[in-house]
mmCIF file of the C-alpha atoms, coordinates in Angstrom:
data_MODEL
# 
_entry.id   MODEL 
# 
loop_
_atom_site.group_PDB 
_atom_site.id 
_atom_site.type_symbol 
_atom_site.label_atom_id 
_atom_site.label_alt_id 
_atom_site.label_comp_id 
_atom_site.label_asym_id 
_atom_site.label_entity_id 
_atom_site.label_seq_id 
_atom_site.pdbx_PDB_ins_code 
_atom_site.Cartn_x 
_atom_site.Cartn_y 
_atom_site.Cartn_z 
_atom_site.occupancy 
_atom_site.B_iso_or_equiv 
_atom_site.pdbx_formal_charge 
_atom_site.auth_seq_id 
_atom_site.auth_comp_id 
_atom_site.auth_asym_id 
_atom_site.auth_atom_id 
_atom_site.pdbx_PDB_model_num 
ATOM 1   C CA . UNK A 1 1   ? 40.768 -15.335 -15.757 1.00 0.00 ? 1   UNK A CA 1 
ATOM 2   C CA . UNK A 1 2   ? 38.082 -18.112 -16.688 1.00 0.00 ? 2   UNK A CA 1 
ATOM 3   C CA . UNK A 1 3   ? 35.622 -17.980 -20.108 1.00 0.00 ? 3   UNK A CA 1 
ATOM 4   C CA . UNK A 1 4   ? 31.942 -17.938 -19.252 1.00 0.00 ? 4   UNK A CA 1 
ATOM 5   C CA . UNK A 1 5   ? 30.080 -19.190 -21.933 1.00 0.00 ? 5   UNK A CA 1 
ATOM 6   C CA . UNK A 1 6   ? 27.473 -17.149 -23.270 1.00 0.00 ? 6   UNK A CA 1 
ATOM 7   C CA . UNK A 1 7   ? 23.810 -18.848 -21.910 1.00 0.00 ? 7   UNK A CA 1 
ATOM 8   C CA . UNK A 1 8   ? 21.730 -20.077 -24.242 1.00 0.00 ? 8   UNK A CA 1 
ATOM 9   C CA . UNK A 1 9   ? 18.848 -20.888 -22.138 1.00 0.00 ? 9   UNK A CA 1 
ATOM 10  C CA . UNK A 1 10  ? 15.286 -20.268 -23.343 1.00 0.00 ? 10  UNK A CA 1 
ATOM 11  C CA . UNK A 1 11  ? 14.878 -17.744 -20.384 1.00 0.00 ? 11  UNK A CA 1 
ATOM 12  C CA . UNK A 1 12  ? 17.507 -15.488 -22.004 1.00 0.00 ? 12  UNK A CA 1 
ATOM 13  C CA . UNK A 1 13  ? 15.191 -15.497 -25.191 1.00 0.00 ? 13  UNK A CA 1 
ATOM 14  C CA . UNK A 1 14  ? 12.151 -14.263 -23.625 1.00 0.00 ? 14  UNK A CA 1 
ATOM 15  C CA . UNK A 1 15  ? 11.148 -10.837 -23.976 1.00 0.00 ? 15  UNK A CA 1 
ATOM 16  C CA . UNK A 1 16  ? 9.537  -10.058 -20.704 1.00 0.00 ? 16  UNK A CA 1 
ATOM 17  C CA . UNK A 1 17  ? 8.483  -5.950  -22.317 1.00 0.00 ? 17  UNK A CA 1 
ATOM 18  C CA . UNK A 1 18  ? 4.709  -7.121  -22.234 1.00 0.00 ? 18  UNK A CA 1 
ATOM 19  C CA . UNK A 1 19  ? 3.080  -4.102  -22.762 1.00 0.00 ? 19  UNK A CA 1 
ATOM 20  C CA . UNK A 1 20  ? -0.864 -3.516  -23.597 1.00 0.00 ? 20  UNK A CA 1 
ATOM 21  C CA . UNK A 1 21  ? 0.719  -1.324  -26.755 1.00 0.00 ? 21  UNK A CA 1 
ATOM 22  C CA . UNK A 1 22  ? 3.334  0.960   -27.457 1.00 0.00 ? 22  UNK A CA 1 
ATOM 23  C CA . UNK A 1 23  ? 3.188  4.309   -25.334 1.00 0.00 ? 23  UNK A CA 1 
ATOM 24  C CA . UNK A 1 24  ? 1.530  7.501   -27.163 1.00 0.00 ? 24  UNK A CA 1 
ATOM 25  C CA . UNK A 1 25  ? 1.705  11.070  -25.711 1.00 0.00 ? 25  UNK A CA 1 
ATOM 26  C CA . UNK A 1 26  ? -1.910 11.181  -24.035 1.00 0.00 ? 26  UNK A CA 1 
ATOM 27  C CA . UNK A 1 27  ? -0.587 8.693   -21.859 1.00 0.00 ? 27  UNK A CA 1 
ATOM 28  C CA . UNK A 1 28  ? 1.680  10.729  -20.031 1.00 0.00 ? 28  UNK A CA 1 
ATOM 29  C CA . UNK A 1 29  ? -0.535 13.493  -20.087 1.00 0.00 ? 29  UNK A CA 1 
ATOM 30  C CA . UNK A 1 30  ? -2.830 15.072  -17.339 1.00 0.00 ? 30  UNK A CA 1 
ATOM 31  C CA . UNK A 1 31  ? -5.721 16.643  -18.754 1.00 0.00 ? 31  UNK A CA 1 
ATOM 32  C CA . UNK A 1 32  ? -7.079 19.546  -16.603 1.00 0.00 ? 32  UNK A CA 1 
ATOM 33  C CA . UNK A 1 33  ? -9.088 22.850  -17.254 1.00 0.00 ? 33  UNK A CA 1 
ATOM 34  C CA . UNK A 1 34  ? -8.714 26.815  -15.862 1.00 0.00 ? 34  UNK A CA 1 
ATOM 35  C CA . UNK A 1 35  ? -5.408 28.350  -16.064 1.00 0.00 ? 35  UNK A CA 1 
ATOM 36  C CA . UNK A 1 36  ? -4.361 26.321  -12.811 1.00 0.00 ? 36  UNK A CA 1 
ATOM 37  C CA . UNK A 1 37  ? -4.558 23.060  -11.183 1.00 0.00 ? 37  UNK A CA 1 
ATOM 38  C CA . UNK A 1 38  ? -3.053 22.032  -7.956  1.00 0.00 ? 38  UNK A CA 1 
ATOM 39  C CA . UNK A 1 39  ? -1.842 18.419  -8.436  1.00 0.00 ? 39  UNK A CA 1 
ATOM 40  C CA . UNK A 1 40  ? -0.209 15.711  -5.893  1.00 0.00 ? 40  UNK A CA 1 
ATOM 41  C CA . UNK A 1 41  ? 3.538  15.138  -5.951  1.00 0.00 ? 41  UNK A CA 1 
ATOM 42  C CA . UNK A 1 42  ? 6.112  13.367  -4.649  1.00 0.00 ? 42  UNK A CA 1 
ATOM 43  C CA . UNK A 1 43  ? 8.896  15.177  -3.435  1.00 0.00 ? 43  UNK A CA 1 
ATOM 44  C CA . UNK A 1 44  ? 11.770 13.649  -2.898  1.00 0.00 ? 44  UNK A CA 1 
ATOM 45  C CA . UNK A 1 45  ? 13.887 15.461  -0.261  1.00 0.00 ? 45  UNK A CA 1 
ATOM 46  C CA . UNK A 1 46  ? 17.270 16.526  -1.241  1.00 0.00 ? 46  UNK A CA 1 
ATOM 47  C CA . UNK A 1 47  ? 16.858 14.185  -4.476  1.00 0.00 ? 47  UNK A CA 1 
ATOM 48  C CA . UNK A 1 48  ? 16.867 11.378  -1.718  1.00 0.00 ? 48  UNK A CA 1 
ATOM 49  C CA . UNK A 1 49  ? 15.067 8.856   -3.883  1.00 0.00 ? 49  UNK A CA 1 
ATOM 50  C CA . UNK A 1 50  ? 14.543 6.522   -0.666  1.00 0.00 ? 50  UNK A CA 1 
ATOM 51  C CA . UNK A 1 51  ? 12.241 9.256   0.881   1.00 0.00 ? 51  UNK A CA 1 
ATOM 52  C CA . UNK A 1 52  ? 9.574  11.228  -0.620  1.00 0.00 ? 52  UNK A CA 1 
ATOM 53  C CA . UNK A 1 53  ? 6.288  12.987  0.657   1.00 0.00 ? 53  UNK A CA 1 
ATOM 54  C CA . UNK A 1 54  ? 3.002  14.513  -0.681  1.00 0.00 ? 54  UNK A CA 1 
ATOM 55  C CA . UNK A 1 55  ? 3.644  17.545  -2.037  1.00 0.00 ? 55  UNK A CA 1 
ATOM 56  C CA . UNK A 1 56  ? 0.454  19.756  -3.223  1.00 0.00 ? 56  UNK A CA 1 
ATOM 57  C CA . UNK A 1 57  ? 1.923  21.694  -6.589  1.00 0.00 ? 57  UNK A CA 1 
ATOM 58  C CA . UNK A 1 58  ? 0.432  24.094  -8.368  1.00 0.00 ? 58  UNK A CA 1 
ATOM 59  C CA . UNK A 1 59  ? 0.700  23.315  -12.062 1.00 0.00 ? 59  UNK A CA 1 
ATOM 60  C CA . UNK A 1 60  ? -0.304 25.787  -14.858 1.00 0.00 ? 60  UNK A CA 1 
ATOM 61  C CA . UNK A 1 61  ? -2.795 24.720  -17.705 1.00 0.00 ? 61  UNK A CA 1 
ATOM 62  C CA . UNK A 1 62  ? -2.422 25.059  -21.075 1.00 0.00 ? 62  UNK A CA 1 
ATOM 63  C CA . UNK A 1 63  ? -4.468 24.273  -24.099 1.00 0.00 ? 63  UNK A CA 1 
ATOM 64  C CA . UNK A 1 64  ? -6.030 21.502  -21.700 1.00 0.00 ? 64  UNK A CA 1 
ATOM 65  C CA . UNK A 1 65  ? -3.107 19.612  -20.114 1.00 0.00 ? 65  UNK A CA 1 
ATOM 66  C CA . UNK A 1 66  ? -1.299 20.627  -16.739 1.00 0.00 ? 66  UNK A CA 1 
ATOM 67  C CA . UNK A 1 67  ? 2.209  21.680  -18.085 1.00 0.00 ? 67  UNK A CA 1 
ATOM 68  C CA . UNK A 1 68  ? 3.764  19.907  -15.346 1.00 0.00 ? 68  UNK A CA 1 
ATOM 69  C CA . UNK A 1 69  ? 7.419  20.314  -17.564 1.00 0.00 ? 69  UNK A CA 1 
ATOM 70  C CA . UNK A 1 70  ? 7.250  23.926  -17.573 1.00 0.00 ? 70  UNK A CA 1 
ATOM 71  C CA . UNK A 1 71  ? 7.438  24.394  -13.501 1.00 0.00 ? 71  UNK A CA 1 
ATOM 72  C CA . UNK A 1 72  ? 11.275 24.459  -12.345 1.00 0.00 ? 72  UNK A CA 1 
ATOM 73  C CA . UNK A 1 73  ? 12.337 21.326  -10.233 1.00 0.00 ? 73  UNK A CA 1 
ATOM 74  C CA . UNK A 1 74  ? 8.975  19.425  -11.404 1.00 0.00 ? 74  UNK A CA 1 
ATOM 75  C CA . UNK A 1 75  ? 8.973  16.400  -13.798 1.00 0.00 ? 75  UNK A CA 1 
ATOM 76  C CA . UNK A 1 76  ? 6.341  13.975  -15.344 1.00 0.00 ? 76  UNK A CA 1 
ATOM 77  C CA . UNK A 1 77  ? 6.664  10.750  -13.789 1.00 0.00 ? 77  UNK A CA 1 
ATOM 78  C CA . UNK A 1 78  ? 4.812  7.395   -15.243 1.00 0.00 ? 78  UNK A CA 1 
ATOM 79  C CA . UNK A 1 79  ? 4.826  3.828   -14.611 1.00 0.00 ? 79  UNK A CA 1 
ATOM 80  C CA . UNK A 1 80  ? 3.998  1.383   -17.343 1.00 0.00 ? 80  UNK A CA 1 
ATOM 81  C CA . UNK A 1 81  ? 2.894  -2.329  -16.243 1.00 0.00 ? 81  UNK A CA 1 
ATOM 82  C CA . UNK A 1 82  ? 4.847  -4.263  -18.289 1.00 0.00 ? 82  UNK A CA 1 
ATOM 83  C CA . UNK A 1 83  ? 4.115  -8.143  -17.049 1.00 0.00 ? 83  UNK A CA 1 
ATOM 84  C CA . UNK A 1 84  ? 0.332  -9.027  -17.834 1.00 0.00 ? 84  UNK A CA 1 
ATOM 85  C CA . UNK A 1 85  ? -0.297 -6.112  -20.811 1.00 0.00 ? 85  UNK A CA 1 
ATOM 86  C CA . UNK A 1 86  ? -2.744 -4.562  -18.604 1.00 0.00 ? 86  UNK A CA 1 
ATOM 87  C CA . UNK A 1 87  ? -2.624 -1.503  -19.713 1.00 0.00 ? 87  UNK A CA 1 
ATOM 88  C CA . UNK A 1 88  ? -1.916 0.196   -16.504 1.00 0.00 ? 88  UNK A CA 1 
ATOM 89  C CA . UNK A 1 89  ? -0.535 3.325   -16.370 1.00 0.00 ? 89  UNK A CA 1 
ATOM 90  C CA . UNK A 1 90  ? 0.050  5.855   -13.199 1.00 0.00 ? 90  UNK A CA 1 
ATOM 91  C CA . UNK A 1 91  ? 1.212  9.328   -13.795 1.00 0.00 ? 91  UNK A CA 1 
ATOM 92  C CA . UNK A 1 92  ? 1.965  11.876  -11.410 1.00 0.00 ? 92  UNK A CA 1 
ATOM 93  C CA . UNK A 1 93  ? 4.611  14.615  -11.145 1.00 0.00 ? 93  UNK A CA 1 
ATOM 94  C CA . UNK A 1 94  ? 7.398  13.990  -9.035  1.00 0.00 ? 94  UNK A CA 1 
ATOM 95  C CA . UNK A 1 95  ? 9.770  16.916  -7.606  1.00 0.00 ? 95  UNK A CA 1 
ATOM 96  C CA . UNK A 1 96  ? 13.822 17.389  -6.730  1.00 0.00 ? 96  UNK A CA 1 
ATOM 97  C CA . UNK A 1 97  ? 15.135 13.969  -8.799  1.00 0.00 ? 97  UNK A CA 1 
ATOM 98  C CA . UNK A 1 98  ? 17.282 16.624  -10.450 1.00 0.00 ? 98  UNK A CA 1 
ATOM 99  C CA . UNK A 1 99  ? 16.467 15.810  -14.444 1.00 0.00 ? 99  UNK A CA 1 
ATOM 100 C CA . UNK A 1 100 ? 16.572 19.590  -15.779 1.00 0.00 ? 100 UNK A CA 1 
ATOM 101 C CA . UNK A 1 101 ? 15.530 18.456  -19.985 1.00 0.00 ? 101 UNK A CA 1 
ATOM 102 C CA . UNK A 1 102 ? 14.820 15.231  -22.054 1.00 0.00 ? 102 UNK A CA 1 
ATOM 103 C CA . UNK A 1 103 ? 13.518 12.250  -20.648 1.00 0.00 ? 103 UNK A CA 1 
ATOM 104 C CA . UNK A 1 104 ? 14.489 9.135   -18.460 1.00 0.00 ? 104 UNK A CA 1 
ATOM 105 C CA . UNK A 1 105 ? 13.544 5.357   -18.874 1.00 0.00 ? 105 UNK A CA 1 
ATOM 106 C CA . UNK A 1 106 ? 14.268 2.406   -17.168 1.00 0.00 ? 106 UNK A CA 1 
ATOM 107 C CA . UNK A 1 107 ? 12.806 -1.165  -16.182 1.00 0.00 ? 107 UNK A CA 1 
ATOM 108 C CA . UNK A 1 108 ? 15.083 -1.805  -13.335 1.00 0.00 ? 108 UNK A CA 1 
ATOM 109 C CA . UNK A 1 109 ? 12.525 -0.838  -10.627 1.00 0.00 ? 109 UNK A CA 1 
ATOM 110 C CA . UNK A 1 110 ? 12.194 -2.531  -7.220  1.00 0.00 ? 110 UNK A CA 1 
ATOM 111 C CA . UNK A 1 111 ? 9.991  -4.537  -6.366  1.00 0.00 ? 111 UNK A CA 1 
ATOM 112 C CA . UNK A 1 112 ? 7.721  -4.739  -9.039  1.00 0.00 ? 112 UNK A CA 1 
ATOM 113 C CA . UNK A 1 113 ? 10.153 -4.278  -12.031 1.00 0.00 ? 113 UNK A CA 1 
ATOM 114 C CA . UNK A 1 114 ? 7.292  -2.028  -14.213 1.00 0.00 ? 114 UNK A CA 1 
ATOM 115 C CA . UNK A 1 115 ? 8.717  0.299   -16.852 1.00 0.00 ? 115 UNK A CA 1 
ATOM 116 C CA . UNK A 1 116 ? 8.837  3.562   -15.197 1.00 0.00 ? 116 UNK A CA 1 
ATOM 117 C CA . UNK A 1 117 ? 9.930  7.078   -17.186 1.00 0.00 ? 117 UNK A CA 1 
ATOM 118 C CA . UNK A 1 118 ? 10.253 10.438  -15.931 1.00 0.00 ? 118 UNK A CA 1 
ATOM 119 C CA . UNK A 1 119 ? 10.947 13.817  -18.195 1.00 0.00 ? 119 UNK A CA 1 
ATOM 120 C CA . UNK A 1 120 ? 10.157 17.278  -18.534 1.00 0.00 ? 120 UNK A CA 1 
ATOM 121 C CA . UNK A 1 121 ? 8.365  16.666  -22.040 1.00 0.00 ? 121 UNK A CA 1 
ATOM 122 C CA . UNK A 1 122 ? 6.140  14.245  -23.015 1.00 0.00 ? 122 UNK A CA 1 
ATOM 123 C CA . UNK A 1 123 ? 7.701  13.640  -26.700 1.00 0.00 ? 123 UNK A CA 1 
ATOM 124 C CA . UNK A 1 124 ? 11.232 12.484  -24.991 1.00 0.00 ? 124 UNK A CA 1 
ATOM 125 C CA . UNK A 1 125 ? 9.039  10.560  -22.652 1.00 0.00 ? 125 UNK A CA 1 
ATOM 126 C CA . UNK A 1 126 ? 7.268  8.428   -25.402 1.00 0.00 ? 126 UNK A CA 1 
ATOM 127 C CA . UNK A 1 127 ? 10.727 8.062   -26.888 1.00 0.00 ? 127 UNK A CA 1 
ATOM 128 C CA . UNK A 1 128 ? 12.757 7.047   -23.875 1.00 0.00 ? 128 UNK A CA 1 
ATOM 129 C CA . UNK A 1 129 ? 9.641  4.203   -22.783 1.00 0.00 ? 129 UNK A CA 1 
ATOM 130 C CA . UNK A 1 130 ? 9.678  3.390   -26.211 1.00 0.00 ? 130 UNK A CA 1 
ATOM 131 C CA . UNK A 1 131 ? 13.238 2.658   -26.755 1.00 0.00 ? 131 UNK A CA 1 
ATOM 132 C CA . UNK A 1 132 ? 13.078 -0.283  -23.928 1.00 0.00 ? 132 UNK A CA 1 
ATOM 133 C CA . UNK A 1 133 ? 9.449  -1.613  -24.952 1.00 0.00 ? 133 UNK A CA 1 
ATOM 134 C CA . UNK A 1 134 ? 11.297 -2.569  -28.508 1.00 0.00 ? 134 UNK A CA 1 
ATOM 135 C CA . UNK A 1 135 ? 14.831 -3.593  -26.832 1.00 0.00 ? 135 UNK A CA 1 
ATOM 136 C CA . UNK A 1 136 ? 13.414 -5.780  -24.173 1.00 0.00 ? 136 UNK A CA 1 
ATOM 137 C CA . UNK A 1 137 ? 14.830 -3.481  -21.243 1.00 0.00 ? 137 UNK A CA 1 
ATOM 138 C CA . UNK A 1 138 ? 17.175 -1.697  -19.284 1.00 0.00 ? 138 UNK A CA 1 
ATOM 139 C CA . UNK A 1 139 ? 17.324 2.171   -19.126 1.00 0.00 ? 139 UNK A CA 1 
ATOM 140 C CA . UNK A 1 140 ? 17.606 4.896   -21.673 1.00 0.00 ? 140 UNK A CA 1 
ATOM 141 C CA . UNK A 1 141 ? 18.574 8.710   -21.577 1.00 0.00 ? 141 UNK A CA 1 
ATOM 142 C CA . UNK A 1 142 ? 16.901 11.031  -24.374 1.00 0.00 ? 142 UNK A CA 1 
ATOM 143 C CA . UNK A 1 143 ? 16.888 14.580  -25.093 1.00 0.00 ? 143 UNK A CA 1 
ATOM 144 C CA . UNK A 1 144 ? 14.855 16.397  -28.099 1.00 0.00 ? 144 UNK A CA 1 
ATOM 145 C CA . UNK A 1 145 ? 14.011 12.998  -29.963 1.00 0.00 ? 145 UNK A CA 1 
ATOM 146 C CA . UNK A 1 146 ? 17.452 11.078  -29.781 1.00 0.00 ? 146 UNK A CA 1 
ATOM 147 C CA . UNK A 1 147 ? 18.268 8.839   -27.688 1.00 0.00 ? 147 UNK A CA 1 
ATOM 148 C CA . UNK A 1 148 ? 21.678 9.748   -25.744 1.00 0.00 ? 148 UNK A CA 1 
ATOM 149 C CA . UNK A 1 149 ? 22.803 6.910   -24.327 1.00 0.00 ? 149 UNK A CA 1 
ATOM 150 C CA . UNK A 1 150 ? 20.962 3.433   -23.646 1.00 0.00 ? 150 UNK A CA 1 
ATOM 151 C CA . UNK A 1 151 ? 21.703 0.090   -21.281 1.00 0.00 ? 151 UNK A CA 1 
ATOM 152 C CA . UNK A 1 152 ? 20.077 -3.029  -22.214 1.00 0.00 ? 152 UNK A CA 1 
ATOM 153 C CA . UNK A 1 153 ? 19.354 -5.646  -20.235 1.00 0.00 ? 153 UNK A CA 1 
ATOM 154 C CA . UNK A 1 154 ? 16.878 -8.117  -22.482 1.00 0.00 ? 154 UNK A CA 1 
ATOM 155 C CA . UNK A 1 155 ? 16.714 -11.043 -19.696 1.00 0.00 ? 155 UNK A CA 1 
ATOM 156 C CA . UNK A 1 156 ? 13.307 -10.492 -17.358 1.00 0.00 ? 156 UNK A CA 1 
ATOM 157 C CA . UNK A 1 157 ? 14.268 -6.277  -18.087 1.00 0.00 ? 157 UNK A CA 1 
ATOM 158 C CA . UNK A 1 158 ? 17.118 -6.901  -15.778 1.00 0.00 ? 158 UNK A CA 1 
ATOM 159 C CA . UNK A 1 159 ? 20.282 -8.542  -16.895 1.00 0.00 ? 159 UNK A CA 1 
ATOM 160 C CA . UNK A 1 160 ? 22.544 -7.918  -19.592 1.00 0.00 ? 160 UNK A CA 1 
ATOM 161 C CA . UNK A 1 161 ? 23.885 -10.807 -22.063 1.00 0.00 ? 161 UNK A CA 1 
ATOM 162 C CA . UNK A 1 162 ? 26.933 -8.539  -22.891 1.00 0.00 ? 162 UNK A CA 1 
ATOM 163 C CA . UNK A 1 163 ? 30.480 -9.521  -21.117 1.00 0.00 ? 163 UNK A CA 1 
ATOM 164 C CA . UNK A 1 164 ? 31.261 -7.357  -18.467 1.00 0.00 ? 164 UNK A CA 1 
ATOM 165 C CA . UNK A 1 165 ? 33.712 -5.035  -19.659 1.00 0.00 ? 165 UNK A CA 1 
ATOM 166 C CA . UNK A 1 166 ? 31.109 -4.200  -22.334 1.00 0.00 ? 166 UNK A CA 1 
ATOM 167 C CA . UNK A 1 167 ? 27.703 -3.398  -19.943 1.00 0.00 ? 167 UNK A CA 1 
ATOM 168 C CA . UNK A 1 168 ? 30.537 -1.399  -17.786 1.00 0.00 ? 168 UNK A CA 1 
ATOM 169 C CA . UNK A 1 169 ? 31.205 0.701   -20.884 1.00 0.00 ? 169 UNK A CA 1 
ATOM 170 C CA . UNK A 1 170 ? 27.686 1.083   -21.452 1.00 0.00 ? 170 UNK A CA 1 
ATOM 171 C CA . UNK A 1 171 ? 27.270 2.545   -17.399 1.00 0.00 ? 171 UNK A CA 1 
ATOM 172 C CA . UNK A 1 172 ? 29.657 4.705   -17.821 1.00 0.00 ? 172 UNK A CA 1 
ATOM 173 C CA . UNK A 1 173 ? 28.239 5.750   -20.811 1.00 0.00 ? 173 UNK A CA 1 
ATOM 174 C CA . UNK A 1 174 ? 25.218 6.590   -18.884 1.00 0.00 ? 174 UNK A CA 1 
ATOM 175 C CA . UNK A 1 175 ? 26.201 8.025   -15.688 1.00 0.00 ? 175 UNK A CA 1 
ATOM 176 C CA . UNK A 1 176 ? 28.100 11.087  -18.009 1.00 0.00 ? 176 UNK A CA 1 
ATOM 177 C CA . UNK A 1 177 ? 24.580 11.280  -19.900 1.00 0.00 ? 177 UNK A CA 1 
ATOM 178 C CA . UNK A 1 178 ? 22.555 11.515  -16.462 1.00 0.00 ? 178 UNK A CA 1 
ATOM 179 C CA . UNK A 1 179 ? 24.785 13.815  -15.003 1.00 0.00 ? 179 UNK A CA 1 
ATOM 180 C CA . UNK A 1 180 ? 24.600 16.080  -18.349 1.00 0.00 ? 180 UNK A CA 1 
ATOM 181 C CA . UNK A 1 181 ? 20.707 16.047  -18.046 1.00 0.00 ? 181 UNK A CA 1 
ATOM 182 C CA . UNK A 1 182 ? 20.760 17.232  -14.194 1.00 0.00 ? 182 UNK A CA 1 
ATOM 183 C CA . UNK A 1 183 ? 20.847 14.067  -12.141 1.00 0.00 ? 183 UNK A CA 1 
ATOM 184 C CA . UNK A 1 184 ? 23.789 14.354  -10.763 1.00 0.00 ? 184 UNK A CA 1 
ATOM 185 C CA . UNK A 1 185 ? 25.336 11.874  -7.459  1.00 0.00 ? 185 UNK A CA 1 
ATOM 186 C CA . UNK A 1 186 ? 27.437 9.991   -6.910  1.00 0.00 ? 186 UNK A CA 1 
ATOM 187 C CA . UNK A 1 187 ? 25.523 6.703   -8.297  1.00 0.00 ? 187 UNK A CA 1 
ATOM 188 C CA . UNK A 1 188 ? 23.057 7.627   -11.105 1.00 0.00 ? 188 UNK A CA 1 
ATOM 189 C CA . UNK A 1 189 ? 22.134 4.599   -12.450 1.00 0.00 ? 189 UNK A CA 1 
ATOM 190 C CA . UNK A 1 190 ? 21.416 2.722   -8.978  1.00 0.00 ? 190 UNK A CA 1 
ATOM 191 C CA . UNK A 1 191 ? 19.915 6.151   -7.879  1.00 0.00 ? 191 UNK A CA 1 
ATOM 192 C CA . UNK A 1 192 ? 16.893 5.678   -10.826 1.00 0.00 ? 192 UNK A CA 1 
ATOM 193 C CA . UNK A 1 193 ? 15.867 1.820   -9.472  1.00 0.00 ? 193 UNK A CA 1 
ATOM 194 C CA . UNK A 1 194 ? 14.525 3.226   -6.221  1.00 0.00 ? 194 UNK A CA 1 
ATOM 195 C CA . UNK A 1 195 ? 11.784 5.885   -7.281  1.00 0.00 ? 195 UNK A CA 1 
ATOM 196 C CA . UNK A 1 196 ? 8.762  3.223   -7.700  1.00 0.00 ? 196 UNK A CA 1 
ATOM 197 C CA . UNK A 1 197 ? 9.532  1.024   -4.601  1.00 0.00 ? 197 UNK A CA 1 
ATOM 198 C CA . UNK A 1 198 ? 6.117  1.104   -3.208  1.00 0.00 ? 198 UNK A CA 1 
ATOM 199 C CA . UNK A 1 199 ? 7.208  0.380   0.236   1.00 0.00 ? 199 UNK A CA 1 
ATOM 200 C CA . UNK A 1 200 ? 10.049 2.820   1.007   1.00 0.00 ? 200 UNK A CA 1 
ATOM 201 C CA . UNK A 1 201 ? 8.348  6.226   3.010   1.00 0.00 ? 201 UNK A CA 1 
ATOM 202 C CA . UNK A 1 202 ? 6.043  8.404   2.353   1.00 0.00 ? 202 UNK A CA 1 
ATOM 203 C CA . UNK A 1 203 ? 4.568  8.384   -1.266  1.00 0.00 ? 203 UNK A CA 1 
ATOM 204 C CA . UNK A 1 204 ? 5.249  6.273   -4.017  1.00 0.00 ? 204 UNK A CA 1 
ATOM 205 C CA . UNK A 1 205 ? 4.263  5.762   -8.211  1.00 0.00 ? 205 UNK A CA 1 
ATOM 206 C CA . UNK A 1 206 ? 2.716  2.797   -9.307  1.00 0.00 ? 206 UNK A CA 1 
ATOM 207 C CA . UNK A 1 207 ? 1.033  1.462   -12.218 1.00 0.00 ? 207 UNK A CA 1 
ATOM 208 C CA . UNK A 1 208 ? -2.536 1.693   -10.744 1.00 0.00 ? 208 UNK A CA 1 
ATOM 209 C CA . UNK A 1 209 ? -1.340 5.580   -9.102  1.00 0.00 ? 209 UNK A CA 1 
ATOM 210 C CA . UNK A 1 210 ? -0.466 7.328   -6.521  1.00 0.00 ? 210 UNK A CA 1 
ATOM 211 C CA . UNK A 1 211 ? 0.208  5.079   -3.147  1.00 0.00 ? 211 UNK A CA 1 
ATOM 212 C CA . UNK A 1 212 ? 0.236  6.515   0.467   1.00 0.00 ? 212 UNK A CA 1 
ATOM 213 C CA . UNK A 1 213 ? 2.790  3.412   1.519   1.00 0.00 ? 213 UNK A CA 1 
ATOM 214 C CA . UNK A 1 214 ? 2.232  3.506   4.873   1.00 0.00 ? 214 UNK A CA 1 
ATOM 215 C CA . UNK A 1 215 ? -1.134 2.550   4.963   1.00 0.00 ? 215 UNK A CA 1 
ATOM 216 C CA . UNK A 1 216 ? -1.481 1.345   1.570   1.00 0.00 ? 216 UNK A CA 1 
ATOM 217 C CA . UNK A 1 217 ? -4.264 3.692   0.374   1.00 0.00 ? 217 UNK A CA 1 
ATOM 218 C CA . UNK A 1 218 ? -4.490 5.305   -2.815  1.00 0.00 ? 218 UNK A CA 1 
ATOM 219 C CA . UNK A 1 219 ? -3.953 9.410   -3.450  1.00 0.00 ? 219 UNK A CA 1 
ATOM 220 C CA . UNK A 1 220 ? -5.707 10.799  -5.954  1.00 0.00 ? 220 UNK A CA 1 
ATOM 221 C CA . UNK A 1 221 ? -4.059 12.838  -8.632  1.00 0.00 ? 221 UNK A CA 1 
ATOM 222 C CA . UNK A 1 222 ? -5.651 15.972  -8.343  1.00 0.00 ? 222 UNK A CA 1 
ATOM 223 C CA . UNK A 1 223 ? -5.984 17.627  -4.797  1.00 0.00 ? 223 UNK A CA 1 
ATOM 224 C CA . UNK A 1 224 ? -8.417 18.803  -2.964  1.00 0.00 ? 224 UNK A CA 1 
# 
């Protein structure tokens, strides 16, 4: 066995979490009126997170906001730009990833590598997206306002400066957490990275919304 030496280059001491601001809870929410509102989803078939298509929901309404949380198999889904601090935010609700409670964040997200987050309440959201905007990266587990279980990866949101024996403790750590929570496969860390690749089939979540990926067009959030 051969010592690596820890790096030291300046690219290692970057933080690459450029947000617009910290995340709040209106972010993540959808504001809507009635009792109902049908909204657009992504539904990702058999918790396949390399396919999903449009899926019309209906979402109840209350005290303003659809209560996207509160409708079995149905989560909040946002992605954060995290490069240029635009500000950007999509949100949509996505259906079938398998998260039953708490909230899901991670920066590891192909191609673009935005901050994406996914929960069934908005509070472990803000938490979860939070968590990596002040670490620099990586992915985070939380359920009712702690944080479960947490990878970093402070180099470009991607790579960890721990030795390897360390980060593997730390995936472990996080595969039990995911599993506890509902997402359950064989590979639950690798399964997150694939939900905001906005060329895979049919629908994808990015940053400026909801994308139709084969043509490239933009869905609207509420449907018609």
């Amino acid at each position: 066995m051969v010592d690596i030496p820890a790096g030291t280059s300046a690219v290692e001491q970057r933080n690459t979490m450029n947000l617009a601001r910290l995340p709040v809870r209106d972010d993540f929410l959808v504001a809507a009126s009635g009792d109902a509102v049908v909204l657009n989803a992504m539904s990702f078939l058999n918790g396949d997170p390399f396919h999903a298509t449009l899926a019309p929901t209906r979402v109840p309404v209350r005290d303003g906001v659809a209560d996207i949380g509160s409708v079995d198999g149905l989560v909040t889904m946002a992605v954060l730009e995290r490069h240029n601090a635009t500000g950007n935010i999509g949100v949509a609700p996505a259906a079938n990833i398998g998260l039953r409670r708490g909230a899901v964040a991670g920066t590891v997200a192909h191609d673009s590598h935005n901050l994406f987050v996914f929960g069934k309440n908005v509070d472990d959201m803000v938490l979860a997206a939070t968590c990596l905007a002040r670490s620099g990266g990586g992915f985070a587990a939380v359920e009712d306002g702690r944080v479960l279980a947490e990878i970093r990866l402070p180099v470009a949101g991607l790579v960890s400066t721990k030795p390897v024996r360390e980060l593997a403790a730390e995936v472990d750590a996080m595969k039990t957490v995911l599993r506890g929570l509902g997402i359950d496969n064989h590979a639950p860390v690798n399964f997150l990275t694939w939900f905001c690749l906005a060329v895979l089939p049919e629908v994808r979540l990015t940053d400026k919304g909801l994308v139709e990926t084969t043509t490239q067009k933009m869905i609207p959030l509420f449907a018609s």
